[in-house]
N, CA, C and O atoms as a printed pandas DataFrame, in Angstrom:
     atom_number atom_name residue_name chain_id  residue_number  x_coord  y_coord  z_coord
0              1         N          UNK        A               1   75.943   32.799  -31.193
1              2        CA          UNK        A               1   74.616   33.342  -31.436
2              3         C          UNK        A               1   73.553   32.486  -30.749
3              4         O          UNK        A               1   72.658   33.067  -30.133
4              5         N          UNK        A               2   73.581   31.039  -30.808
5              6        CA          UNK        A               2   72.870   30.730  -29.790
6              7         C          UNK        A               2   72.406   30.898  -28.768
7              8         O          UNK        A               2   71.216   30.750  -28.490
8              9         N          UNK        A               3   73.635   31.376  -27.746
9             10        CA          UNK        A               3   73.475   31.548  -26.521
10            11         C          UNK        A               3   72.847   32.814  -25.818
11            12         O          UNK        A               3   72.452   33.139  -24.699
12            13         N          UNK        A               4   73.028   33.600  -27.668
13            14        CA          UNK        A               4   72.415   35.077  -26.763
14            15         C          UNK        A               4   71.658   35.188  -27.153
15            16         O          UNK        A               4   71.405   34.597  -28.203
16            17         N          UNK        A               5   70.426   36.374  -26.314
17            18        CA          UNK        A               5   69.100   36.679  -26.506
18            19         C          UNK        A               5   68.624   36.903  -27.999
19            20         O          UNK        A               5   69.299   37.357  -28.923
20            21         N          UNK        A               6   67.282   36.474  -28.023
21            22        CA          UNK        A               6   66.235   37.080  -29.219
22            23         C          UNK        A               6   65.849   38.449  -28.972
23            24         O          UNK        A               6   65.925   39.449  -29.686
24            25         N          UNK        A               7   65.443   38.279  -27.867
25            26        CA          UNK        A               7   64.897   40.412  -28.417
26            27         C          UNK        A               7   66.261   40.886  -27.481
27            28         O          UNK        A               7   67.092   40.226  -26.857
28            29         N          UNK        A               8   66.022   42.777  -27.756
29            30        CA          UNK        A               8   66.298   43.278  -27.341
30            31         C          UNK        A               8   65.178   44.537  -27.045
31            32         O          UNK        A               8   64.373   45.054  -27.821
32            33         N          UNK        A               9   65.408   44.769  -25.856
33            34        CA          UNK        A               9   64.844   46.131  -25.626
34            35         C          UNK        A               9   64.557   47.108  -26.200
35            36         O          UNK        A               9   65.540   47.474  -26.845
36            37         N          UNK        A              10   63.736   47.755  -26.330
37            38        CA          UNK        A              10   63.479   48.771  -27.411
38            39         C          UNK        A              10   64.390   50.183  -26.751
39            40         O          UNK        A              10   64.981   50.961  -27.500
40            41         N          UNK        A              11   64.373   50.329  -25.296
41            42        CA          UNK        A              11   65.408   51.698  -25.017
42            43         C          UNK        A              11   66.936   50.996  -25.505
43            44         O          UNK        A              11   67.675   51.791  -26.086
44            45         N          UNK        A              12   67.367   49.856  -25.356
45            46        CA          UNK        A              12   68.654   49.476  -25.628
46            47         C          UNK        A              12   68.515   49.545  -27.143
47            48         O          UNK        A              12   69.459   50.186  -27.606
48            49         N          UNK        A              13   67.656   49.105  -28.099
49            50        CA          UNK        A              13   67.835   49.661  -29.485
50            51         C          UNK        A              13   67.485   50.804  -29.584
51            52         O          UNK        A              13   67.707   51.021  -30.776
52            53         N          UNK        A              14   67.081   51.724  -29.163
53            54        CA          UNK        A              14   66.800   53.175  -29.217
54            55         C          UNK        A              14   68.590   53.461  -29.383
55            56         O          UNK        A              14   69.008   53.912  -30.449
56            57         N          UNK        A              15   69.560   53.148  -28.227
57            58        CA          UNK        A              15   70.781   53.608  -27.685
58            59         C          UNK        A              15   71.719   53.323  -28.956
59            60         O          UNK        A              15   72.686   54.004  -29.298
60            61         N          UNK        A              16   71.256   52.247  -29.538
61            62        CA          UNK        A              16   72.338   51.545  -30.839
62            63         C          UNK        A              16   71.912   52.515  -32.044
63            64         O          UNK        A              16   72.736   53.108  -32.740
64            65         N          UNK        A              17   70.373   52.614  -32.220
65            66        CA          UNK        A              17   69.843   53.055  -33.803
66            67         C          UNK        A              17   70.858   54.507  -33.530
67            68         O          UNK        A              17   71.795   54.753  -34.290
68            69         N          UNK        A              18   70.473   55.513  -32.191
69            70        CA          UNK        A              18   71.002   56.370  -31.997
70            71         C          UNK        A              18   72.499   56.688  -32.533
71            72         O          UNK        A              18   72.852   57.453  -33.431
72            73         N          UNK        A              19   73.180   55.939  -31.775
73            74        CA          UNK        A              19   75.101   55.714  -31.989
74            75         C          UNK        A              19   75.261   55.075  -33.141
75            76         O          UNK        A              19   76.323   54.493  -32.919
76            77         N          UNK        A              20   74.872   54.709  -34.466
77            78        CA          UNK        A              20   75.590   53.970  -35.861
78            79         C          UNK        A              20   74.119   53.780  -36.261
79            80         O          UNK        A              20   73.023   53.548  -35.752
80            81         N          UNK        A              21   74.837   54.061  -37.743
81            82        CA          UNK        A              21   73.512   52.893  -38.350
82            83         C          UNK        A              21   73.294   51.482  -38.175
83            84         O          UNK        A              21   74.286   50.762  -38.063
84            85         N          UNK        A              22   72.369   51.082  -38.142
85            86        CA          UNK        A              22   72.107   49.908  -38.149
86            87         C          UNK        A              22   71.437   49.130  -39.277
87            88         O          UNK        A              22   71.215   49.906  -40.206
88            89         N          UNK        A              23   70.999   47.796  -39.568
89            90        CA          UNK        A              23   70.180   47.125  -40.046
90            91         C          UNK        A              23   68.674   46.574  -39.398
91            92         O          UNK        A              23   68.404   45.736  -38.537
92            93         N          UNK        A              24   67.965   47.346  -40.132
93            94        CA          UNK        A              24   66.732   47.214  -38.980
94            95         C          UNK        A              24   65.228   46.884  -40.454
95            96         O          UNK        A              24   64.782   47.729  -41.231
96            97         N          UNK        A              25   64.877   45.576  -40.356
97            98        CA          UNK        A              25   64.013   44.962  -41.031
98            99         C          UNK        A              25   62.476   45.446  -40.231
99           100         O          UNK        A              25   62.481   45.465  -39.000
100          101         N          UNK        A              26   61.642   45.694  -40.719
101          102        CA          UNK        A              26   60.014   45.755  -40.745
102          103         C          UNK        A              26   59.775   44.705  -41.448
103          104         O          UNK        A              26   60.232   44.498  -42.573
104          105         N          UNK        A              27   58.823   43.764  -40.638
105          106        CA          UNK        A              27   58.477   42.612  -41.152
106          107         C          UNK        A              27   56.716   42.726  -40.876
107          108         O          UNK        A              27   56.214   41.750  -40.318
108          109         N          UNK        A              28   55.842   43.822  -41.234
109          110        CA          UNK        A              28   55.072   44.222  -41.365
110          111         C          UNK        A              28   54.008   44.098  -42.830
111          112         O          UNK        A              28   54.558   43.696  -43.855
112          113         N          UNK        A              29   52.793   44.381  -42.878
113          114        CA          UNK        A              29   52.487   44.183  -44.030
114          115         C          UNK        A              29   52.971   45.779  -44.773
115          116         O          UNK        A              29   53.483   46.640  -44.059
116          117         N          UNK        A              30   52.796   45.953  -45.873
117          118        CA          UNK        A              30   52.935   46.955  -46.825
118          119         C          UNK        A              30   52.243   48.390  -45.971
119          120         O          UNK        A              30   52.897   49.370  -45.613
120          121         N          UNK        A              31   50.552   48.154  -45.751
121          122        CA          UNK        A              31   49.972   49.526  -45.332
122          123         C          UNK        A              31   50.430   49.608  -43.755
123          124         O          UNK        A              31   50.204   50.686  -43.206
124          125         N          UNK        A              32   50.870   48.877  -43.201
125          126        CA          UNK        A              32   51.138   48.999  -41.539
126          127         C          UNK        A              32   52.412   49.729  -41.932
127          128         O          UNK        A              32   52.204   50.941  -41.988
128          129         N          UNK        A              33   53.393   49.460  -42.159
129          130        CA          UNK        A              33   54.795   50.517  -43.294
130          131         C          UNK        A              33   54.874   51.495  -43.184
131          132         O          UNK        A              33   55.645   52.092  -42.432
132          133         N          UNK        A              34   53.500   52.264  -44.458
133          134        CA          UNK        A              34   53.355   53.317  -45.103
134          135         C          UNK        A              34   52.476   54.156  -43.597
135          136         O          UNK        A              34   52.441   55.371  -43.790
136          137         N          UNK        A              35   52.034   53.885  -42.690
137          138        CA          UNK        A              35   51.478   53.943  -41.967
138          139         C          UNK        A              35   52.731   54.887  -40.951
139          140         O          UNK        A              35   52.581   56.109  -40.968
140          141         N          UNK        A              36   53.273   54.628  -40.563
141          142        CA          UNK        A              36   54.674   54.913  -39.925
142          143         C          UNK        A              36   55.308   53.573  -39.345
143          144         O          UNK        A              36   54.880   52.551  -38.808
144          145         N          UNK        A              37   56.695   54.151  -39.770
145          146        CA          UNK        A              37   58.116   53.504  -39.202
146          147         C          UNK        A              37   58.795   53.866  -38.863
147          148         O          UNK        A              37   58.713   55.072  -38.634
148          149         N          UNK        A              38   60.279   53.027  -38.475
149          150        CA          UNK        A              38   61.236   53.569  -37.231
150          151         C          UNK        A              38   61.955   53.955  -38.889
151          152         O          UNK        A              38   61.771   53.276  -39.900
152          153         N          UNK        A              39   62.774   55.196  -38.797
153          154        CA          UNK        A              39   63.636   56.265  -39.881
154          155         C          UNK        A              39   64.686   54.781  -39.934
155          156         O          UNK        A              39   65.145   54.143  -38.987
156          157         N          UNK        A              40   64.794   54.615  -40.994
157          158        CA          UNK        A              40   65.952   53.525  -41.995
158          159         C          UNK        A              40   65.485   52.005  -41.905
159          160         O          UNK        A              40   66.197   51.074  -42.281
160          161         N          UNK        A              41   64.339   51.870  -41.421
161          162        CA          UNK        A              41   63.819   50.262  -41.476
162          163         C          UNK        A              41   63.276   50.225  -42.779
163          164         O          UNK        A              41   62.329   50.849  -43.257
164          165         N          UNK        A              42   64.281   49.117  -43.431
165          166        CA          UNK        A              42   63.416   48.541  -44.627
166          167         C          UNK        A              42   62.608   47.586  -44.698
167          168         O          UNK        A              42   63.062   46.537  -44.240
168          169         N          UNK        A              43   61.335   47.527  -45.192
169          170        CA          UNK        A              43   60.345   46.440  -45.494
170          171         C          UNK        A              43   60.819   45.284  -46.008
171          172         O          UNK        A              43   61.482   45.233  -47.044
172          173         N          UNK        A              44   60.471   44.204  -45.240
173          174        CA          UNK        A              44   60.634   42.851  -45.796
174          175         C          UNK        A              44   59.198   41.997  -44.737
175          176         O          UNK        A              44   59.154   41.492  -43.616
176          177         N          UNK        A              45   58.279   42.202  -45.767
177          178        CA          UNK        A              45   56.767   41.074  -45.080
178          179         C          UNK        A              45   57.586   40.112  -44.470
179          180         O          UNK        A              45   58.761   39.763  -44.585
180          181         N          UNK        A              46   56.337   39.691  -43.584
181          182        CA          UNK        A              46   57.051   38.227  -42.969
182          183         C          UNK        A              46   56.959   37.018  -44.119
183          184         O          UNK        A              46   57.767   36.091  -44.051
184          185         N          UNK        A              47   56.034   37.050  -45.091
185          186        CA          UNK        A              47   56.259   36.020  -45.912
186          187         C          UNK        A              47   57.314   36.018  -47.199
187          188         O          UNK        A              47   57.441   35.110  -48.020
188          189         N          UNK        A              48   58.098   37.388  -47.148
189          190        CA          UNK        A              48   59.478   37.445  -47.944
190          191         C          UNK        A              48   61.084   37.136  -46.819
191          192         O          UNK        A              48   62.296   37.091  -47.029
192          193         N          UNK        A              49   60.218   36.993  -45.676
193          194        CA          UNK        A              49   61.852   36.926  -44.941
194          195         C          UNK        A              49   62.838   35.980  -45.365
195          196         O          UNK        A              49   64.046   36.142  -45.538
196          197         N          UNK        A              50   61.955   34.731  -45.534
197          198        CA          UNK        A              50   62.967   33.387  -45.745
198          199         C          UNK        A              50   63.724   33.652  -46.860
199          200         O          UNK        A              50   64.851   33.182  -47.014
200          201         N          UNK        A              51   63.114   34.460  -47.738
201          202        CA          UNK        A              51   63.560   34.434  -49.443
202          203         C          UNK        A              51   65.028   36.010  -49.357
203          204         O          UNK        A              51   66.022   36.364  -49.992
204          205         N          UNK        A              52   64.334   36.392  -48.303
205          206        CA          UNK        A              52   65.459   37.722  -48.273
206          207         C          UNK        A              52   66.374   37.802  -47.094
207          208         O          UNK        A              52   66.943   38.834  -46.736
208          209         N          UNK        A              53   66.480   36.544  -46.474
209          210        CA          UNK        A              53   67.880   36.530  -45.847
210          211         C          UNK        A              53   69.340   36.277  -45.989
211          212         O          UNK        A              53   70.239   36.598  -45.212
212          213         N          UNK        A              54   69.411   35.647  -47.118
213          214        CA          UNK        A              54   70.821   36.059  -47.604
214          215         C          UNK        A              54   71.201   37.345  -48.439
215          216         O          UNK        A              54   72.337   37.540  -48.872
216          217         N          UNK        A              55   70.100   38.231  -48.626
217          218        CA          UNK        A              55   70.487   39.262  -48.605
218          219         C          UNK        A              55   71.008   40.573  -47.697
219          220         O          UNK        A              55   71.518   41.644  -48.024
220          221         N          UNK        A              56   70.612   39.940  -46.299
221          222        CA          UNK        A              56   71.224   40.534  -45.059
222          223         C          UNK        A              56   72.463   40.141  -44.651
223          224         O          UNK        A              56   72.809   38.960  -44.651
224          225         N          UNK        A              57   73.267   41.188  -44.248
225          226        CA          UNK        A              57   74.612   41.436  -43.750
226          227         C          UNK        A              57   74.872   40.222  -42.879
227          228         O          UNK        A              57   74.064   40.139  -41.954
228          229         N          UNK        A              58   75.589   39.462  -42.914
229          230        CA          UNK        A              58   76.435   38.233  -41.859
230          231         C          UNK        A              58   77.810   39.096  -40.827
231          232         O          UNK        A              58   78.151   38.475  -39.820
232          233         N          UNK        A              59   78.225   39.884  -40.988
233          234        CA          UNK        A              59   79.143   40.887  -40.644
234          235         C          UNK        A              59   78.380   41.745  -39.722
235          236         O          UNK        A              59   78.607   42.927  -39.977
236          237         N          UNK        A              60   77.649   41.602  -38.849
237          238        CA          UNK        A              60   76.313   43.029  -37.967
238          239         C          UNK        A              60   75.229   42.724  -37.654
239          240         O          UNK        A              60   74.273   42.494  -38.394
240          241         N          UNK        A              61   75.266   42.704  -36.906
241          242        CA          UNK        A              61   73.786   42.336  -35.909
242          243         C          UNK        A              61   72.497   42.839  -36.982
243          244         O          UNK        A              61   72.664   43.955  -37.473
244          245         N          UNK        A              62   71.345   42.163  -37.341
245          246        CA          UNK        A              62   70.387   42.548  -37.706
246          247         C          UNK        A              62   68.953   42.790  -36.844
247          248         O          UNK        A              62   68.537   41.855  -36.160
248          249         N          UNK        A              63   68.253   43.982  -36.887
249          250        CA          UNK        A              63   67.576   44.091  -36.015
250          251         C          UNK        A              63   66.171   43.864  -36.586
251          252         O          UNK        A              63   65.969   44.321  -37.712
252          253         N          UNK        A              64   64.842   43.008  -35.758
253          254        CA          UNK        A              64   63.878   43.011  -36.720
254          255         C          UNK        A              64   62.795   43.871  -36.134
255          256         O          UNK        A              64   63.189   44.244  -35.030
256          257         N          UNK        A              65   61.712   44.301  -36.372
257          258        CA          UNK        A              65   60.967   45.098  -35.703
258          259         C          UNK        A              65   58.988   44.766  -36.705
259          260         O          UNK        A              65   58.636   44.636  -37.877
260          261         N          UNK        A              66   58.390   44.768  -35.560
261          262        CA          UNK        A              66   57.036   44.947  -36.085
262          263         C          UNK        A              66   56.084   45.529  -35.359
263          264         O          UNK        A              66   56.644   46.431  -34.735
264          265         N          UNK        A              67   55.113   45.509  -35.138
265          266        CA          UNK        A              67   53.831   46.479  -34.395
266          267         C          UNK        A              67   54.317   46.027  -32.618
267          268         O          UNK        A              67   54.854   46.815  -31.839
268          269         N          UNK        A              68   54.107   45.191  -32.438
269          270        CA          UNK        A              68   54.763   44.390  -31.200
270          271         C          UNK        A              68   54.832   44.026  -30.412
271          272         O          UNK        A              68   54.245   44.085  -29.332
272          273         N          UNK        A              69   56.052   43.279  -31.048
273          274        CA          UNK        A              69   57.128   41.889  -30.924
274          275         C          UNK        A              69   56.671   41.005  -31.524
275          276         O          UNK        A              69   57.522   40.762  -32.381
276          277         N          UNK        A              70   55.588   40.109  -31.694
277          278        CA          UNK        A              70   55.057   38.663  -32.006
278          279         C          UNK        A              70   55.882   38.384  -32.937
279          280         O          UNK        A              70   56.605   37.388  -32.917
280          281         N          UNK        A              71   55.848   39.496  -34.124
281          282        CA          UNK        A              71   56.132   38.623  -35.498
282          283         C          UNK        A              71   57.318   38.850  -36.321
283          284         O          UNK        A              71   57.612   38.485  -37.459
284          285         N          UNK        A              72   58.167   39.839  -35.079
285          286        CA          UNK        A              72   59.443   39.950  -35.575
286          287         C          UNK        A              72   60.535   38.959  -34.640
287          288         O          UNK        A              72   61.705   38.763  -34.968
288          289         N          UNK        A              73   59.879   38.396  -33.423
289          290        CA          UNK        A              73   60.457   37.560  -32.490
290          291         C          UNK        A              73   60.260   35.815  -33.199
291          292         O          UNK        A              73   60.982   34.857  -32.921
292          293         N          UNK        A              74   59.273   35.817  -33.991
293          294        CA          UNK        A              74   59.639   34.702  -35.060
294          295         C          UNK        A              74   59.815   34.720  -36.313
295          296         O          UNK        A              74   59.372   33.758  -36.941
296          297         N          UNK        A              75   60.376   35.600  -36.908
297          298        CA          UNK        A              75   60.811   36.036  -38.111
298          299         C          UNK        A              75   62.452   36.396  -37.716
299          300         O          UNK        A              75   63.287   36.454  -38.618
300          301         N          UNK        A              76   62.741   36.578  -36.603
301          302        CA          UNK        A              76   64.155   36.577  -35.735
302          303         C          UNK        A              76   64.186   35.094  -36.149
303          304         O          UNK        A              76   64.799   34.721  -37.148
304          305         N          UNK        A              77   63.209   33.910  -34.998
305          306        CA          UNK        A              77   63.894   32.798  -35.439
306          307         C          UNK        A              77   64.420   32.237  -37.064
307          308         O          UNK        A              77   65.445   31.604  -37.317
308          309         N          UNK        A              78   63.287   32.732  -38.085
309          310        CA          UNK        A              78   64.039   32.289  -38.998
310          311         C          UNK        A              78   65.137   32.724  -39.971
311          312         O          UNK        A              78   65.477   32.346  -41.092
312          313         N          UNK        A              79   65.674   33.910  -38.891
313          314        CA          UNK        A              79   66.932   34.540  -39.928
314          315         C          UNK        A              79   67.907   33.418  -39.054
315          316         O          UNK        A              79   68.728   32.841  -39.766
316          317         N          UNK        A              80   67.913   33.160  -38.056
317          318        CA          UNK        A              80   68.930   32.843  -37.287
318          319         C          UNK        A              80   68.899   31.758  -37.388
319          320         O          UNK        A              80   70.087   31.454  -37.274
320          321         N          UNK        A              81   68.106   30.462  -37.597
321          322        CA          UNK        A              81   68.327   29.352  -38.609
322          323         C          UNK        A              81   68.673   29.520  -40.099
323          324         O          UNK        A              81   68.909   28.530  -40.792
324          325         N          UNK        A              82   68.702   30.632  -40.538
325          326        CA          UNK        A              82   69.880   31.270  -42.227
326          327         C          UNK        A              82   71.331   31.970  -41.588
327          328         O          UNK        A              82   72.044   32.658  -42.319
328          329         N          UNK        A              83   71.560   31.804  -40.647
329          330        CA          UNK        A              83   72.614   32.327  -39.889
330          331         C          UNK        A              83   72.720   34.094  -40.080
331          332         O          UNK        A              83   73.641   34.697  -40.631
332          333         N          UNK        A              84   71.689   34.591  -39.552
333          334        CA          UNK        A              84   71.754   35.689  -39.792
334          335         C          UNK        A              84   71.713   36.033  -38.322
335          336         O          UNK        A              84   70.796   35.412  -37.783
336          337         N          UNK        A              85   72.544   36.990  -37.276
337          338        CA          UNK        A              85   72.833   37.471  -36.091
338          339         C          UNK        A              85   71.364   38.421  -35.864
339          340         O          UNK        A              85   71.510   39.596  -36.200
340          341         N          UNK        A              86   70.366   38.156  -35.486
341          342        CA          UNK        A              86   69.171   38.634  -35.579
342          343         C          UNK        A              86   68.587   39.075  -33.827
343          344         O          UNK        A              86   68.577   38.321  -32.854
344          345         N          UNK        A              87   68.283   40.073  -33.872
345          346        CA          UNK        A              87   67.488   40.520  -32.813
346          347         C          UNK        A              87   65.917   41.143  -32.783
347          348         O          UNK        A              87   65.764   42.313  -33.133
348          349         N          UNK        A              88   64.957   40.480  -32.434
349          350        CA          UNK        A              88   63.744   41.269  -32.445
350          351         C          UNK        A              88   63.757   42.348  -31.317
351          352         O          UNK        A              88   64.202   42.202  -30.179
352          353         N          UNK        A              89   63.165   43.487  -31.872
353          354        CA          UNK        A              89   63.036   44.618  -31.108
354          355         C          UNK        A              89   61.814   44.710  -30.433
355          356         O          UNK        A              89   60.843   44.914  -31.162
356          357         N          UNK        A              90   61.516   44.571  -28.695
357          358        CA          UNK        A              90   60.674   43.950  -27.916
358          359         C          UNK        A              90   59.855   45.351  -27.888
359          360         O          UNK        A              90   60.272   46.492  -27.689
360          361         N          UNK        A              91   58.094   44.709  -28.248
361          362        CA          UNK        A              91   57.419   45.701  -27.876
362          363         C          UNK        A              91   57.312   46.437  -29.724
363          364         O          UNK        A              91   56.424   47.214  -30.075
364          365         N          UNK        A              92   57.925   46.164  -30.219
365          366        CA          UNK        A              92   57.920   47.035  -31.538
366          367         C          UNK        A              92   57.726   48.510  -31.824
367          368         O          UNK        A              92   58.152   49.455  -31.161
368          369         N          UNK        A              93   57.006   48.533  -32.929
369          370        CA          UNK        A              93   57.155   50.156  -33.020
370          371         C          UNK        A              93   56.591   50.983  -31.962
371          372         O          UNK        A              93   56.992   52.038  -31.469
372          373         N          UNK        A              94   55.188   49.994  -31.638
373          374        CA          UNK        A              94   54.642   50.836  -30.463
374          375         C          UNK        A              94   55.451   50.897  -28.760
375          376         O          UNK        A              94   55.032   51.769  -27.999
376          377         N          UNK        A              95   56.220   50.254  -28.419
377          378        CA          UNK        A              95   57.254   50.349  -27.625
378          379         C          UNK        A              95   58.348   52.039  -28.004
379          380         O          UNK        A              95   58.551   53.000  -27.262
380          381         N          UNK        A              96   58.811   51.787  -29.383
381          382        CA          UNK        A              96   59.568   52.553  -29.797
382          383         C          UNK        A              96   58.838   54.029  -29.722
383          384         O          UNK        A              96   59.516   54.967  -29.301
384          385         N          UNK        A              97   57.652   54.229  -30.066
385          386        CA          UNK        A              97   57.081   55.710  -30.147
386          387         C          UNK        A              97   56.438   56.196  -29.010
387          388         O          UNK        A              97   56.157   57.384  -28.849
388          389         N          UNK        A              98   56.148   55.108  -28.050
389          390        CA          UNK        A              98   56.083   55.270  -26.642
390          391         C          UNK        A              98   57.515   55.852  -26.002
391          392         O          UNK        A              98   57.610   55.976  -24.781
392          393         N          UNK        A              99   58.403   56.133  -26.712
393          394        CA          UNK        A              99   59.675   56.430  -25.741
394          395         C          UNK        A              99   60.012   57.609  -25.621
395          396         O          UNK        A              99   61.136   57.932  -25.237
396          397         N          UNK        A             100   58.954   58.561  -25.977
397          398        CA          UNK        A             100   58.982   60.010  -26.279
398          399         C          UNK        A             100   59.727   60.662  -27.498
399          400         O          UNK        A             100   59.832   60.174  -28.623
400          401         N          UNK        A             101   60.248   61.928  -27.029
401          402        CA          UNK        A             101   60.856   62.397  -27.705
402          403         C          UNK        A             101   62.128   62.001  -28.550
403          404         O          UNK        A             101   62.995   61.414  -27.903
404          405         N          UNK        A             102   62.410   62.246  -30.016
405          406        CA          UNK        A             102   63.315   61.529  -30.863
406          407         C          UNK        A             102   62.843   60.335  -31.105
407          408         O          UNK        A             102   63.497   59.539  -31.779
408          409         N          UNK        A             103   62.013   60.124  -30.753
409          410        CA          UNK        A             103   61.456   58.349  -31.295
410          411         C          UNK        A             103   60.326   58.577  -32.380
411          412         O          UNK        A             103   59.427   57.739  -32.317
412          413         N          UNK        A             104   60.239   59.185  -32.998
413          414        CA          UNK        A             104   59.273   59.416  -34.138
414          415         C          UNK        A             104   59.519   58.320  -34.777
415          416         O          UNK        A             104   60.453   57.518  -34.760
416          417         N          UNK        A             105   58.050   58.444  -35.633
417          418        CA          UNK        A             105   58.124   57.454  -36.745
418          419         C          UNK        A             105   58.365   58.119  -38.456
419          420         O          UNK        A             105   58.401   59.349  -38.479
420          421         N          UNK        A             106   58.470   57.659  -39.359
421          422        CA          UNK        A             106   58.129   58.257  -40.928
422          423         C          UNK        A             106   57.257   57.382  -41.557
423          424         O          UNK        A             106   57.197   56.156  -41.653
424          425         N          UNK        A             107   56.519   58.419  -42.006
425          426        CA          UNK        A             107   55.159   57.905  -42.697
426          427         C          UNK        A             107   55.383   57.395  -44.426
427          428         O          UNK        A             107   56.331   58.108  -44.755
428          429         N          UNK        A             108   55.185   56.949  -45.084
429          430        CA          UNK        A             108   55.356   56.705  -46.526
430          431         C          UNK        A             108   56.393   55.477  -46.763
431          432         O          UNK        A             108   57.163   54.734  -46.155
432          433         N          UNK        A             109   55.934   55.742  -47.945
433          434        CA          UNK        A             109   56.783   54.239  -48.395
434          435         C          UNK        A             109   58.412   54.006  -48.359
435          436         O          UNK        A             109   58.879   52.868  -48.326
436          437         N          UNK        A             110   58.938   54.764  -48.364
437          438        CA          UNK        A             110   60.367   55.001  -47.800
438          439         C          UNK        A             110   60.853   55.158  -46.592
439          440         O          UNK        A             110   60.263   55.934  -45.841
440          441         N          UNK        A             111   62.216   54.355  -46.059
441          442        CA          UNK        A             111   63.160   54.025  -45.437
442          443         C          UNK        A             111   63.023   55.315  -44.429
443          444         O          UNK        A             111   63.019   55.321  -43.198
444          445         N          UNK        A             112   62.928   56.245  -45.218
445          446        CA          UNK        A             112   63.557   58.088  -44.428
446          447         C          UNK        A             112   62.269   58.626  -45.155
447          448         O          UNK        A             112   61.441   58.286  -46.001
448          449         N          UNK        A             113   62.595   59.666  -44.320
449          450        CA          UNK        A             113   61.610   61.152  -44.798
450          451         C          UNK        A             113   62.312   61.607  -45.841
451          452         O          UNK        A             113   63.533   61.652  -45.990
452          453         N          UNK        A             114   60.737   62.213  -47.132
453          454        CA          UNK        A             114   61.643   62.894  -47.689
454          455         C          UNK        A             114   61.551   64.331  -47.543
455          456         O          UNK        A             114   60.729   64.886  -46.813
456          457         N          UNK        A             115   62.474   64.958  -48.303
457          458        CA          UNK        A             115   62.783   66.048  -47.801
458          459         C          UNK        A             115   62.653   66.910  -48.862
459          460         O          UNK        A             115   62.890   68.109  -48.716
């Protein structure tokens, strides 16, 4: 894990969220959230990360994401000093909804749309 990159691309995480679920953290405040997000990112502020990384998977890449990059590219560093396999997603959401079509966001306080 050292050796490999902190971010990743937002079309190369577009290609992964696409093919499997993933683990994908918003490290955003609460109304930036409810505001829109990428469909299955759960909220964790940047000032709960430290406290909620051993609750992330050690078994799977974790992906982090925020408005973007700044503050999920050091909120990456501190999963990955908790040994958590962490990637910030470069450019963030606004990268991500810049990518056209299928890149929507969901608005509200939940993970997914509801339905």
């Amino acid at each position: 894990m050292a050796d490999s990159p902190v971010e990743i691309s937002a079309e190369d995480f577009a290609r992964r969220h696409a093919e499997r679920d993933v683990t994908l953290v918003d490290v955003r405040e609460p109304a930036e959230y409810r505001a829109g997000h990428l469909p299955g990112a759960e909220l964790v502020p940047m000032r709960s990360v430290a406290d909620k990384a051993d609750e992330l998977p050690r078994d799977e890449p974790v992906y982090v994401i925020c408005a973007t990059g700044n503050r999920s590219r050091s909120m990456t560093e501190v999963l990955r000093r908790a040994g958590v396999e962490a990637y910030s997603v470069a450019g963030g959401t606004q990268a991500w909804a810049a990518g056209g079509p299928g890149r929507e966001l969901v608005a509200g306080p939940r993970a997914t749309a509801q339905v």
